[in-house]
TIRO-2110 file (N, C-alpha, C; in Angstrom, 1 decimal):
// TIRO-2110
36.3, 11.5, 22.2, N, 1, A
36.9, 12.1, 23.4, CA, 1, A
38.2, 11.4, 23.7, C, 1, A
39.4, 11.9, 23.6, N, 2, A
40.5, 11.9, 24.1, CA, 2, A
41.6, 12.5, 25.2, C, 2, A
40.8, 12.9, 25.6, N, 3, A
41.1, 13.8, 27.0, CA, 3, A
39.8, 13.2, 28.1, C, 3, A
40.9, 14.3, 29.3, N, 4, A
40.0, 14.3, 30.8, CA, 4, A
38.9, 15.8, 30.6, C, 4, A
38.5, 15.7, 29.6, N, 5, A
37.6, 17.2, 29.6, CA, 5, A
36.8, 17.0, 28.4, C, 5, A
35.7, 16.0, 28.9, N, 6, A
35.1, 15.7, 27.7, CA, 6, A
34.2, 16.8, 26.8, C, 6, A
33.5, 16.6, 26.0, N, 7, A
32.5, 17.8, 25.2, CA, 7, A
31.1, 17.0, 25.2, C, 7, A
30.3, 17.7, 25.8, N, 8, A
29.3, 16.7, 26.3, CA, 8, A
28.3, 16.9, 25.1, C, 8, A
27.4, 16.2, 24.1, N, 9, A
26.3, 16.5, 23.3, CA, 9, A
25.3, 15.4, 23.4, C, 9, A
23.9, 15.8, 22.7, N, 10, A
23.1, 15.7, 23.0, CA, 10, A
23.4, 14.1, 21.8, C, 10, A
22.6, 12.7, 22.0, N, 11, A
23.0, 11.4, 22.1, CA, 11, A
22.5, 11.4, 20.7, C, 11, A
22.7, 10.7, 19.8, N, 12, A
21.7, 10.6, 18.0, CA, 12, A
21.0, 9.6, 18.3, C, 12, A
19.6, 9.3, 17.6, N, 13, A
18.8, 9.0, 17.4, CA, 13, A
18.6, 7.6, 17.7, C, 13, A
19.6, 6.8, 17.4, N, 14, A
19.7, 5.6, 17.7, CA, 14, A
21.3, 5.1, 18.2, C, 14, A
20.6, 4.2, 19.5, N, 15, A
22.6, 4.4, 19.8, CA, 15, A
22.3, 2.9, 20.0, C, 15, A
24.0, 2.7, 19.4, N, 16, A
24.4, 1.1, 19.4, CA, 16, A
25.9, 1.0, 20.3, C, 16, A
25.9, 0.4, 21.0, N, 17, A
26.9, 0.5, 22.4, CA, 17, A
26.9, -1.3, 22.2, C, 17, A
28.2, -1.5, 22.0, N, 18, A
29.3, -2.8, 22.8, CA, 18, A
30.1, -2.8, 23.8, C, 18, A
30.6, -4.2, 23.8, N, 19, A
31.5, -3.9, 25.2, CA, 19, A
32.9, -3.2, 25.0, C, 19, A
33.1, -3.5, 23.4, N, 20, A
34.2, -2.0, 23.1, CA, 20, A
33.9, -0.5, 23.9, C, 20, A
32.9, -0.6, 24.1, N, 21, A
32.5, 1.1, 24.3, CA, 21, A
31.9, 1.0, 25.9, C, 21, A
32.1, 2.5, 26.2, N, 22, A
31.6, 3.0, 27.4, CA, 22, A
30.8, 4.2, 27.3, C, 22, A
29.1, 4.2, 27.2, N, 23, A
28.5, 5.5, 27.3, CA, 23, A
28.2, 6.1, 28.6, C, 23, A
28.9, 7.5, 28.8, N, 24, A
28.6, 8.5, 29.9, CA, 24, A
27.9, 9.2, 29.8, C, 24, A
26.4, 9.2, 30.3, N, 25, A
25.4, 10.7, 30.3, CA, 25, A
25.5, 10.9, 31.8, C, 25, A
25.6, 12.5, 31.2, N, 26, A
25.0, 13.6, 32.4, CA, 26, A
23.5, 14.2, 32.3, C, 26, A
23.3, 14.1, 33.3, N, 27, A
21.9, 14.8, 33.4, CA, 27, A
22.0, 15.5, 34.7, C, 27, A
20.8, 17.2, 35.1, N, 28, A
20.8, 17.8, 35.9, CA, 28, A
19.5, 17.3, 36.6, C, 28, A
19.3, 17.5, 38.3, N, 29, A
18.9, 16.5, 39.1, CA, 29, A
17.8, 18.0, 39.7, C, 29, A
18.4, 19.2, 39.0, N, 30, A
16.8, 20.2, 39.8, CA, 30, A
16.0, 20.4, 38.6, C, 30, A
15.0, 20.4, 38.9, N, 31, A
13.7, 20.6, 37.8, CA, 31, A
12.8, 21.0, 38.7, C, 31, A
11.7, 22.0, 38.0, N, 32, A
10.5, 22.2, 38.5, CA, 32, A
10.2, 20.9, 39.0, C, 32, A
9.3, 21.5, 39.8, N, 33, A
8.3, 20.9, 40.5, CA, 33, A
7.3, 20.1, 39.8, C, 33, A
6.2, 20.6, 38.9, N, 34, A
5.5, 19.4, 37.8, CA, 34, A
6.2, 18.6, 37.3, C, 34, A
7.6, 18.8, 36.7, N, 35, A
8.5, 18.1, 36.1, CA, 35, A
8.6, 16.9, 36.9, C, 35, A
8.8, 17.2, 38.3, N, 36, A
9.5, 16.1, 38.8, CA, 36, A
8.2, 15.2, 39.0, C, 36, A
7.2, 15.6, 39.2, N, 37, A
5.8, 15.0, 39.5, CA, 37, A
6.0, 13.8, 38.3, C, 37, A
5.8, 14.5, 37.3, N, 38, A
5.8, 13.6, 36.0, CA, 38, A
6.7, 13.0, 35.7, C, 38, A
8.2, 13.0, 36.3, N, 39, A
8.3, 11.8, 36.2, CA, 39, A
8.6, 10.7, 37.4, C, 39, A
8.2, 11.0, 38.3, N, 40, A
7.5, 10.2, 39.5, CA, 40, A
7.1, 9.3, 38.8, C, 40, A
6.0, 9.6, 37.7, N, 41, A
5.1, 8.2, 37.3, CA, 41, A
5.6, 7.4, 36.9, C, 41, A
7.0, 7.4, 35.9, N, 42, A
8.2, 6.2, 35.6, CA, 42, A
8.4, 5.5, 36.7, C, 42, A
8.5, 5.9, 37.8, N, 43, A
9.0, 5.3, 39.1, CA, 43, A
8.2, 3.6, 39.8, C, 43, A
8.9, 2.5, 39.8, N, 44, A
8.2, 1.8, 40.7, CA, 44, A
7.7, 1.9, 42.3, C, 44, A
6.5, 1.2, 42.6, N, 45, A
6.4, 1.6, 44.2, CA, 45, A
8.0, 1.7, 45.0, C, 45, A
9.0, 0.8, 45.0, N, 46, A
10.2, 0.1, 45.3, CA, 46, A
10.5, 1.7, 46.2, C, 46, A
10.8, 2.3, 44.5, N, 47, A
11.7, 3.8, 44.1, CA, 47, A
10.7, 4.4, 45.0, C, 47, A
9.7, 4.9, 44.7, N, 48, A
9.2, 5.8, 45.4, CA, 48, A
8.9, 5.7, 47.1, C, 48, A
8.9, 5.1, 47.7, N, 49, A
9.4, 4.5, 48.8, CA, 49, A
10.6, 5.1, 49.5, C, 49, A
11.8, 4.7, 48.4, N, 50, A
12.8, 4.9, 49.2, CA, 50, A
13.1, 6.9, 48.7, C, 50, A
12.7, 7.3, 47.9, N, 51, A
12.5, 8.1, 47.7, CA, 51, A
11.8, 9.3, 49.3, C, 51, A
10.6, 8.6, 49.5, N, 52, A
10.2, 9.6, 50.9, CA, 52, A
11.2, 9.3, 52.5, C, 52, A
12.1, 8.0, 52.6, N, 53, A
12.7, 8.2, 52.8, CA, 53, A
14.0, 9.5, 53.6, C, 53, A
14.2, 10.1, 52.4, N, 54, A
15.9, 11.3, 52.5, CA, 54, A
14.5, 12.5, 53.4, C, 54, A
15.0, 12.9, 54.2, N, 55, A
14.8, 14.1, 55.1, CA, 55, A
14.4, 15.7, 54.0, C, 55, A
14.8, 15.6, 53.3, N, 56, A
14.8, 17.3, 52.6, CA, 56, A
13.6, 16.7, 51.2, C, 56, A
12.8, 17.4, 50.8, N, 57, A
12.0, 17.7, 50.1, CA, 57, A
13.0, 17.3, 48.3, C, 57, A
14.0, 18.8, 49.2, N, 58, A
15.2, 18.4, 47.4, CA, 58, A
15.9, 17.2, 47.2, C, 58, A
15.9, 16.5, 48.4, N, 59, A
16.7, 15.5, 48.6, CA, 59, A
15.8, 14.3, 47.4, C, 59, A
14.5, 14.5, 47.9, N, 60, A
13.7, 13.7, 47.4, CA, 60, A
13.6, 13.9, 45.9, C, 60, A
13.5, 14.8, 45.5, N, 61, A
13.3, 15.4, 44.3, CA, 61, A
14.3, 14.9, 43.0, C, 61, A
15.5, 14.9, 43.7, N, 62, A
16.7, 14.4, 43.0, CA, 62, A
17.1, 13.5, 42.6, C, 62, A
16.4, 12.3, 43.6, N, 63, A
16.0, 11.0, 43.8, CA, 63, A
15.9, 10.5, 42.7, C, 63, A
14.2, 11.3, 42.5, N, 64, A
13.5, 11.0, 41.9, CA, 64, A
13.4, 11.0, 40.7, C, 64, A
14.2, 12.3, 40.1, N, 65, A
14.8, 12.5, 38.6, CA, 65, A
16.0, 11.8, 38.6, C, 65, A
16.4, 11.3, 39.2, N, 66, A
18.1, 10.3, 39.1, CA, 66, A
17.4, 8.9, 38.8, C, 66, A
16.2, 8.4, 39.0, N, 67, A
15.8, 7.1, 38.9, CA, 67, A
15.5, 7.6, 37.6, C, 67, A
14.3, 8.3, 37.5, N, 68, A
13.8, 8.4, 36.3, CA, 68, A
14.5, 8.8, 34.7, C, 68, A
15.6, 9.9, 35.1, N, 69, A
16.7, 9.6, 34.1, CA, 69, A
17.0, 8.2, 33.7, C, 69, A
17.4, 7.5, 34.9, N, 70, A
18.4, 6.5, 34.5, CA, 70, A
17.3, 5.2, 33.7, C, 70, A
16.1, 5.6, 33.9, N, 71, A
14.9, 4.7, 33.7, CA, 71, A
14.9, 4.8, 31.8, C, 71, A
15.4, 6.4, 31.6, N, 72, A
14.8, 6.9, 30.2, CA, 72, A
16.1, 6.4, 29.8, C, 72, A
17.3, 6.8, 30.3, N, 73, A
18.3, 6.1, 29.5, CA, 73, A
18.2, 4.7, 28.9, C, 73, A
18.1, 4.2, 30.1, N, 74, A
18.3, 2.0, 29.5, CA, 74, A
17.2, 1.8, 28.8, C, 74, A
15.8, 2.6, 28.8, N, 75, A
15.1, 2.2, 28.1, CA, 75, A
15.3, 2.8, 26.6, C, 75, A
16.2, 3.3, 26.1, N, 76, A
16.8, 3.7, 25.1, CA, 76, A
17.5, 2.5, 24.3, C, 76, A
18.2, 2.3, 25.4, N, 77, A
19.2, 1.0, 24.5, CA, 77, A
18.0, -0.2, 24.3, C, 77, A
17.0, -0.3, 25.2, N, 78, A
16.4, -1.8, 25.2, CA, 78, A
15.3, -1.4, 24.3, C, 78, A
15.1, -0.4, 24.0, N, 79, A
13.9, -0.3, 23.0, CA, 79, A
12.2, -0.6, 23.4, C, 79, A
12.4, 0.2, 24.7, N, 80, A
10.7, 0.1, 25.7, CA, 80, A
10.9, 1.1, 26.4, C, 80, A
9.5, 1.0, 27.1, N, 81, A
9.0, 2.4, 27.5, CA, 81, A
10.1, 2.4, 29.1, C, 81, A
10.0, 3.5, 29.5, N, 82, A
10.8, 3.6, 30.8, CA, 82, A
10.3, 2.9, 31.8, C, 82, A
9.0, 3.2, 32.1, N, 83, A
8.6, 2.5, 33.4, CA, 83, A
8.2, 0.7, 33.4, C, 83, A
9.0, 0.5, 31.7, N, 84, A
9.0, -1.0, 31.4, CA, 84, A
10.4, -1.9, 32.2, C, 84, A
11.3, -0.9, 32.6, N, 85, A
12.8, -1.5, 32.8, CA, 85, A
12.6, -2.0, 34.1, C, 85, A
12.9, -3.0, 34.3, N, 86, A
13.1, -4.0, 35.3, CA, 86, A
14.2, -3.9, 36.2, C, 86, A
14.6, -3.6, 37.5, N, 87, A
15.9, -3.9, 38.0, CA, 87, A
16.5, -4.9, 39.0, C, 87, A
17.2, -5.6, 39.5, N, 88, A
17.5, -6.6, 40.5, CA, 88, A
19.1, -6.6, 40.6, C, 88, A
19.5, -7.1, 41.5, N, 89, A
20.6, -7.0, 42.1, CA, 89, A
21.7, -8.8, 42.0, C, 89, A
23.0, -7.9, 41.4, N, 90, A
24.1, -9.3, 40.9, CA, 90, A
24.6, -9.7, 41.8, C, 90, A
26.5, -9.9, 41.6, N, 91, A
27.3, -10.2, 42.9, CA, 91, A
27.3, -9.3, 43.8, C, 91, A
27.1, -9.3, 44.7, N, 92, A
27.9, -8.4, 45.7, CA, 92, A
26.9, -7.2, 45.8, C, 92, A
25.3, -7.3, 45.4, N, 93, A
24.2, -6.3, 45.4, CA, 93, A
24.2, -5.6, 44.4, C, 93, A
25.1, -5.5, 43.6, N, 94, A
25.6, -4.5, 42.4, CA, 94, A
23.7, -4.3, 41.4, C, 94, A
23.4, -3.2, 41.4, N, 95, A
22.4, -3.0, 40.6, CA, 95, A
22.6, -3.3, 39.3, C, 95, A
21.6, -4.2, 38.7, N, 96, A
21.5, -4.6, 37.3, CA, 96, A
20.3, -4.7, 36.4, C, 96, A
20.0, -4.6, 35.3, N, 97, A
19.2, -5.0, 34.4, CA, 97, A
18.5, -6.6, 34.4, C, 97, A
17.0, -6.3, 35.1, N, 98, A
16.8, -7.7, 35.6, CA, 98, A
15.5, -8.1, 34.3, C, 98, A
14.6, -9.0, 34.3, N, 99, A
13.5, -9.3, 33.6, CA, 99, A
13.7, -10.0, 32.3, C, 99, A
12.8, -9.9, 31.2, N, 100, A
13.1, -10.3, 30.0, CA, 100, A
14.4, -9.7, 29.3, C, 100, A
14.6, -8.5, 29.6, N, 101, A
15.7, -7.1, 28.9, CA, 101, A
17.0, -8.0, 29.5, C, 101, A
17.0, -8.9, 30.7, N, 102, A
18.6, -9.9, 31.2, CA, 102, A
19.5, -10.4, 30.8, C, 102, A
18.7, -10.4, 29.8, N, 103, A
19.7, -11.3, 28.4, CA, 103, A
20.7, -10.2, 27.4, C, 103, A
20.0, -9.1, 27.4, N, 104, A
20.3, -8.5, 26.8, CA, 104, A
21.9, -7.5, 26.9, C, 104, A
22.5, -8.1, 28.3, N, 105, A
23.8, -8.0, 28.4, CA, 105, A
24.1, -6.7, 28.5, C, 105, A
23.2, -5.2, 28.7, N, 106, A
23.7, -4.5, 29.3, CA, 106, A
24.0, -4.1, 30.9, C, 106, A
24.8, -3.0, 30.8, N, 107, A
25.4, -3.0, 32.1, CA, 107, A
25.3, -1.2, 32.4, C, 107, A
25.3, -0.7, 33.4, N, 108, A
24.9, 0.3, 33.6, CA, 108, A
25.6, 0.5, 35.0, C, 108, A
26.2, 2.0, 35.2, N, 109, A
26.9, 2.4, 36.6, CA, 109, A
26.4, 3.7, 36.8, C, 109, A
25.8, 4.4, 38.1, N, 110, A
25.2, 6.0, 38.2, CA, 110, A
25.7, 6.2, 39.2, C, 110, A
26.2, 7.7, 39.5, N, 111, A
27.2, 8.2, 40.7, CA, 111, A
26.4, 9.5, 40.6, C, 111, A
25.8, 10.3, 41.6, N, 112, A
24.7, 11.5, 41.5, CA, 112, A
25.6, 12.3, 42.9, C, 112, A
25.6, 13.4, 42.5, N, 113, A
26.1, 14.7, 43.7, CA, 113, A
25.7, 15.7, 43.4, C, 113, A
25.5, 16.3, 44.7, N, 114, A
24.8, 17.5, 44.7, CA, 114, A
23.9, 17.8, 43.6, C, 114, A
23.3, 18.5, 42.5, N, 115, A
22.8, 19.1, 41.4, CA, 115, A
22.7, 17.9, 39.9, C, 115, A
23.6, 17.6, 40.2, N, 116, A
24.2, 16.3, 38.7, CA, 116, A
24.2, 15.1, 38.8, C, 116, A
24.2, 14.0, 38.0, N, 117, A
24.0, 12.4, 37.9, CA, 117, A
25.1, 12.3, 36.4, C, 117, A
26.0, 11.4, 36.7, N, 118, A
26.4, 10.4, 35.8, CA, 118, A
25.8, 8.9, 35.4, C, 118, A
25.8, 8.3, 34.5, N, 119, A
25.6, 7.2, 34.1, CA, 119, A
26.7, 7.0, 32.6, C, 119, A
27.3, 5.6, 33.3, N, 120, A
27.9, 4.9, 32.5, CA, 120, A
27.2, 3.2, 32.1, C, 120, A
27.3, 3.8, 30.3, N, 121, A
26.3, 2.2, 30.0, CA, 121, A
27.1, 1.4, 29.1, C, 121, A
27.6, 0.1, 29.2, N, 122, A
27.9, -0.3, 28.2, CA, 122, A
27.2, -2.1, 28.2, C, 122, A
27.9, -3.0, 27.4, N, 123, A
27.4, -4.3, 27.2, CA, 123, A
28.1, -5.5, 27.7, C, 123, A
27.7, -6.3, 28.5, N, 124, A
28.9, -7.4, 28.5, CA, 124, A
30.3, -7.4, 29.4, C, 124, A
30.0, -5.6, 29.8, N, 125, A
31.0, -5.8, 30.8, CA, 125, A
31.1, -5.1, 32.1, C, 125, A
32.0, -4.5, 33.3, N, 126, A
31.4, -4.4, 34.2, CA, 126, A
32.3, -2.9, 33.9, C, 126, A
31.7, -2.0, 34.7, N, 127, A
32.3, -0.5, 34.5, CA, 127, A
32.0, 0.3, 35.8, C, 127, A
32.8, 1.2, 36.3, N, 128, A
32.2, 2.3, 37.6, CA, 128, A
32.4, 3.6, 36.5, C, 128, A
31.6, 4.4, 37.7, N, 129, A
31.2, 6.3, 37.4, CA, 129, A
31.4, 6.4, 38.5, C, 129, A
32.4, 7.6, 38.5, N, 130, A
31.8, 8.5, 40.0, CA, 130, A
31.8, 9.6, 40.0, C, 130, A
31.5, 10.4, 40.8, N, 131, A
30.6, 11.9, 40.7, CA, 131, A
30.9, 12.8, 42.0, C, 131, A
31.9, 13.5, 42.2, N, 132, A
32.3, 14.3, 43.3, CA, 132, A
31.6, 15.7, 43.5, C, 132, A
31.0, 16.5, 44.5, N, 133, A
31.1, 17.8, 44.4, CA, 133, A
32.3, 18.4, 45.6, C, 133, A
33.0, 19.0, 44.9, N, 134, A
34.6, 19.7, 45.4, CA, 134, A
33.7, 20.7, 46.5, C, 134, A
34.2, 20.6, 47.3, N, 135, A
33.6, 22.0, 48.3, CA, 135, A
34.8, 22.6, 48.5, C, 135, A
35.2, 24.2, 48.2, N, 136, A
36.3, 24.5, 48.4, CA, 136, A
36.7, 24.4, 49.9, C, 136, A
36.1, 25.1, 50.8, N, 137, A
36.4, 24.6, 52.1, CA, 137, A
36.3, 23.3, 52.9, C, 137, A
36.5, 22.1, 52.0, N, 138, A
36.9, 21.1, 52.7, CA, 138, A
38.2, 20.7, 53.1, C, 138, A
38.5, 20.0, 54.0, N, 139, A
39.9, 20.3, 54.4, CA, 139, A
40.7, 18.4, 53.9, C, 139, A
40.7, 18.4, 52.8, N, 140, A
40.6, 16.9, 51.9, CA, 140, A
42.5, 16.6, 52.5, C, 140, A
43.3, 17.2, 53.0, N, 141, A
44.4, 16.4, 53.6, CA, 141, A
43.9, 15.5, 54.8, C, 141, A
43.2, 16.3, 55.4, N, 142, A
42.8, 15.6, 57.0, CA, 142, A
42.0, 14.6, 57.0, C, 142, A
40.8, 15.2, 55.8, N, 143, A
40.0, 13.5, 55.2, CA, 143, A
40.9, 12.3, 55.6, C, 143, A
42.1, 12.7, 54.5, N, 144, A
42.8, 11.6, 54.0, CA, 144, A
43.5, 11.1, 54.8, C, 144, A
44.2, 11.9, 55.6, N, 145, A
44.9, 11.1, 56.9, CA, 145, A
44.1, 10.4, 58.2, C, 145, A
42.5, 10.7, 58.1, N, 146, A
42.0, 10.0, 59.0, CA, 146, A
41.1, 8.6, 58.1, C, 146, A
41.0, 8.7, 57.4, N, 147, A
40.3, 8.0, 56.2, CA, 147, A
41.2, 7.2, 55.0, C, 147, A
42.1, 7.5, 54.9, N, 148, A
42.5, 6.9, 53.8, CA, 148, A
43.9, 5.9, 54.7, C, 148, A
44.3, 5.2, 53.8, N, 149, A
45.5, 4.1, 54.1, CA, 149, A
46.3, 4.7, 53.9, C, 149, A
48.2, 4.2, 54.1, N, 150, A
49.0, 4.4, 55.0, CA, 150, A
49.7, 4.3, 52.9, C, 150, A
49.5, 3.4, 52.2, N, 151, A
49.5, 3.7, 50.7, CA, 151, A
48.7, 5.0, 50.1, C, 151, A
47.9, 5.0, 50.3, N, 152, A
46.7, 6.1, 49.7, CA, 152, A
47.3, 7.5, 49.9, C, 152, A
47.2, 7.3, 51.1, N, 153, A
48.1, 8.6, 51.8, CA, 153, A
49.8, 9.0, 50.8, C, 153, A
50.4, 7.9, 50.4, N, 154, A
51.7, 8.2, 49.8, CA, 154, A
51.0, 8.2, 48.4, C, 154, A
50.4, 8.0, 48.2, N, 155, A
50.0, 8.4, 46.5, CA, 155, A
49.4, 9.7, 46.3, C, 155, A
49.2, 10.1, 47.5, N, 156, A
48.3, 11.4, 47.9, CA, 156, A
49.4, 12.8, 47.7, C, 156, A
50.6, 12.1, 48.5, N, 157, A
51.4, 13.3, 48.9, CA, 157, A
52.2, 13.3, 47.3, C, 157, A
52.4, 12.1, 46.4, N, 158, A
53.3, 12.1, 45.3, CA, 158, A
52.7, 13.1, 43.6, C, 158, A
51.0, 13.6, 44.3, N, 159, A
50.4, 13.8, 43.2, CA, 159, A
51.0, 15.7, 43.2, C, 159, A
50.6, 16.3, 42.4, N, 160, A
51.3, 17.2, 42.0, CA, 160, A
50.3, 18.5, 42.9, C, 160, A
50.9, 19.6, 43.1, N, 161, A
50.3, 20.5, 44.0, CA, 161, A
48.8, 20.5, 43.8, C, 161, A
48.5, 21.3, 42.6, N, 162, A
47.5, 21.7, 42.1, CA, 162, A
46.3, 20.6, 41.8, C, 162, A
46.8, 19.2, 41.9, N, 163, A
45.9, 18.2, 41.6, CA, 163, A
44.9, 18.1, 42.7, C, 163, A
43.1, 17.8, 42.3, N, 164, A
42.5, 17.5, 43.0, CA, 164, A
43.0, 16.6, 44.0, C, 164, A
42.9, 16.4, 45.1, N, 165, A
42.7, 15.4, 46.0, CA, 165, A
41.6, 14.6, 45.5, C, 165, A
40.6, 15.3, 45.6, N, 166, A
39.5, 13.9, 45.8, CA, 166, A
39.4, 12.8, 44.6, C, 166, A
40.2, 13.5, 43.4, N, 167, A
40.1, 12.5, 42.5, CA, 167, A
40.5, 11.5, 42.9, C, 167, A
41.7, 10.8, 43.8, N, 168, A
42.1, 9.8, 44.5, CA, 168, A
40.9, 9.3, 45.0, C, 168, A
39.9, 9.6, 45.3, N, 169, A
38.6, 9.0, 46.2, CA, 169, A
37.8, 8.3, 45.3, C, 169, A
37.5, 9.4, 44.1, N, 170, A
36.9, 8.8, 42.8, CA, 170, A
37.3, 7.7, 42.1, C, 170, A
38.7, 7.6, 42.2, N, 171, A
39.3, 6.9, 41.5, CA, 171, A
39.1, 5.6, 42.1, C, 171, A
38.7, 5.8, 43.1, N, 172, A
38.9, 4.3, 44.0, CA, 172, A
37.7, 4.0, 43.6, C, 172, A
36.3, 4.8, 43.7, N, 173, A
35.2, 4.5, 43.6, CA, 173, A
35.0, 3.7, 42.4, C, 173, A
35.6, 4.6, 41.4, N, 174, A
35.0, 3.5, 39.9, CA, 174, A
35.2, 2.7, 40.2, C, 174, A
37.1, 2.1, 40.4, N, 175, A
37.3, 0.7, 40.9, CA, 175, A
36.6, -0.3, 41.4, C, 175, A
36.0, 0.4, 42.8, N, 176, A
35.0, -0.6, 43.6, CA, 176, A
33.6, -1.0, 43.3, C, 176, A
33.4, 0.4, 42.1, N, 177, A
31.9, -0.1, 41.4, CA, 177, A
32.1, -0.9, 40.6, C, 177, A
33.2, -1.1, 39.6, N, 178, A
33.4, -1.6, 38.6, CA, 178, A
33.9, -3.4, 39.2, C, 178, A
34.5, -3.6, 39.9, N, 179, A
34.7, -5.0, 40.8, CA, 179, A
34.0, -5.6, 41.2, C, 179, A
33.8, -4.6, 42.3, N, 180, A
32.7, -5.1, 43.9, CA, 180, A
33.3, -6.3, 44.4, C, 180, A
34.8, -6.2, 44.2, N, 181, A
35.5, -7.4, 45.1, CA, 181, A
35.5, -7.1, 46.4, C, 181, A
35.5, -7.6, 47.0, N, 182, A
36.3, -7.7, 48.3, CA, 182, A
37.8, -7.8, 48.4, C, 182, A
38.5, -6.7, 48.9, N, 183, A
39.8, -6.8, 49.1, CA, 183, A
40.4, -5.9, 47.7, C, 183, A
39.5, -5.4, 46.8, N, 184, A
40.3, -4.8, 45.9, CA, 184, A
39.9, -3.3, 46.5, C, 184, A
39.2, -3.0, 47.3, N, 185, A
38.5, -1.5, 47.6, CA, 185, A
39.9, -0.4, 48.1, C, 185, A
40.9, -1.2, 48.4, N, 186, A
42.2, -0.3, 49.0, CA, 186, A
43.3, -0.4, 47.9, C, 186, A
42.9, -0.9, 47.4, N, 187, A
44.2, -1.2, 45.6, CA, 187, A
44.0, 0.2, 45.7, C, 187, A
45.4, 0.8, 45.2, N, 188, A
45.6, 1.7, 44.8, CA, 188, A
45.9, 1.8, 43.0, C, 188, A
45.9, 2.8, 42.6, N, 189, A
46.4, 2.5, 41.1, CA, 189, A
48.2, 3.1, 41.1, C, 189, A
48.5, 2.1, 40.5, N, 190, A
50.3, 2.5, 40.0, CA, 190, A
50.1, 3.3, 38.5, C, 190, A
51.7, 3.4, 38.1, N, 191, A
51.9, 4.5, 37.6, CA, 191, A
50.6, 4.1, 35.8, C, 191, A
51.2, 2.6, 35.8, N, 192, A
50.4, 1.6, 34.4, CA, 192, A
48.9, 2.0, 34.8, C, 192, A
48.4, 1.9, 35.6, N, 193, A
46.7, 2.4, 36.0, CA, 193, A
46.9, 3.9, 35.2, C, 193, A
47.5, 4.6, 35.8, N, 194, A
47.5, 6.1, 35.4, CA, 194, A
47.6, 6.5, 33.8, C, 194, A
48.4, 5.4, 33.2, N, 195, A
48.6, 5.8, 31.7, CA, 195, A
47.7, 5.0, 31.3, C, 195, A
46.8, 3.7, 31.5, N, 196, A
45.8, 3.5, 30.8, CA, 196, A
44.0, 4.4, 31.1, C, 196, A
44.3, 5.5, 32.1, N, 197, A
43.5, 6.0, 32.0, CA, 197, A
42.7, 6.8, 30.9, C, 197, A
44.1, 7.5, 29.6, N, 198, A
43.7, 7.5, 28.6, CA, 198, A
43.3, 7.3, 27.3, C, 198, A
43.7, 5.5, 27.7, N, 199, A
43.1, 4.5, 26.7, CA, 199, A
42.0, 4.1, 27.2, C, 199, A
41.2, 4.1, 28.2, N, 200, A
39.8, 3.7, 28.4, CA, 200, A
39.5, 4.8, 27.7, C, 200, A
39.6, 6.0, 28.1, N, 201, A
38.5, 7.1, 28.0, CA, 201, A
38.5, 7.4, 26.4, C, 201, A
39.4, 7.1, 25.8, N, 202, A
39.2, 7.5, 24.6, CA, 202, A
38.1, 6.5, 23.7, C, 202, A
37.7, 5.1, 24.7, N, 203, A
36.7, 4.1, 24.4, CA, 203, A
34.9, 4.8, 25.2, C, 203, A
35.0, 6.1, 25.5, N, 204, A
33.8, 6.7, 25.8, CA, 204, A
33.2, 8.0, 25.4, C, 204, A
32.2, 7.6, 25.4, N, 205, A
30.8, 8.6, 24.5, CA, 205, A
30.4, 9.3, 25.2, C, 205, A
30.5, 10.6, 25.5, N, 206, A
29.8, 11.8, 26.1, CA, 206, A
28.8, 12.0, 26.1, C, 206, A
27.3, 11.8, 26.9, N, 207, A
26.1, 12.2, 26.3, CA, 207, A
25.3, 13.2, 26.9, C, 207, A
24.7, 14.3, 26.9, N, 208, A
24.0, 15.3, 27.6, CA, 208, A
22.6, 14.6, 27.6, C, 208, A
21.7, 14.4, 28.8, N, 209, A
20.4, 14.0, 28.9, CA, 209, A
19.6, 14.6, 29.0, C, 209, A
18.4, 15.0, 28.3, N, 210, A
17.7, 16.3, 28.0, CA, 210, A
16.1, 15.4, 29.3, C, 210, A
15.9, 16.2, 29.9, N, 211, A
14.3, 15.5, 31.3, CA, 211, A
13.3, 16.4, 30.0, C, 211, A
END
């Protein structure tokens, strides 16, 4: 992948991921109904919990295949069953790979909207995903002028007609996933951010997640 338009395929057989590398799977978040049942059973009490939680039935449902995806993913790289993966929280709450598997130095980011889930996995080092759904009738200037900084806003207006807005939002998000400082959440990226965005990406793996 060397572009912003990746080609998404299904992951080979055995995957070996360093901190050279950044793997991104997508997976879709509606499934039948038995589907989702089944994989409920991956789920710890914890998940399921916060799961009945969300107000809408789909709300729940999505939840619940977003854990369970992300359960079948890491237990891919660690080499055990899904409902074996352990989770617990680093600096700053940041969700992490907890238990015996701790050592094992991976790292994992998920950003879920509307219908879809990302997951970004790699080793040893820290990474964000994020995951927008564009609603054409959102009114994303006004967002920004009530929501975004007095910077944000001029990086806003210097981007080219046609360009998403919200990618500016996104952009920030990986940031703050990937940090979780304090005080870097309003960093903007300069023009050097913008040209190494296609030197990371050319260090990531496309993967389609089959439930």
């Amino acid at each position: 992948m060397t572009g912003l338009d990746p080609t998404w395929t299904l992951p080979p057989e055995h995957l070996a991921c360093d901190q050279r590398q950044v793997h991104v799977w997508r997976a879709a978040l509606d499934l039948p109904a038995p589907r989702v049942q089944a994989l409920a059973g991956m789920l710890e009490r914890g998940e399921l919990e916060r799961a009945q939680r969300f107000s809408t039935s789909e709300d729940r449902w999505r939840y619940i295949v977003a854990r369970a995806v992300l359960r079948a993913i890491l237990a891919r790289y660690l080499d055990c069953q899904p409902d074996r993966v352990r989770f617990g929280r680093g600096h700053f709450g940041k969700p992490m790979v907890a238990g015996e598997s701790a050592s094992r130095g991976l790292r994992f980011n998920v950003s879920h909207a509307h219908k879809l889930a990302l997951y970004a996995v790699s080793r040893d080092r820290e990474m964000g995903v994020d995951l927008e759904h564009i609603r054409a009738n959102l009114a994303t200037w006004s967002v920004a002028e009530r929501l975004f900084s007095s910077r944000a806003r001029a990086f806003l207006s210097s981007l080219p007609p046609l360009a998403p807005p919200l990618s500016l939002r996104s952009l920030k998000n990986m940031a703050v996933d990937s940090t979780v400082r304090a005080g870097a959440v309003d960093q903007m990226p300069d023009q050097r951010d913008r040209r190494h965005q296609g030197a990371i990406l050319r260090h990531v793996r496309p993967f389609q997640a089959s439930q």
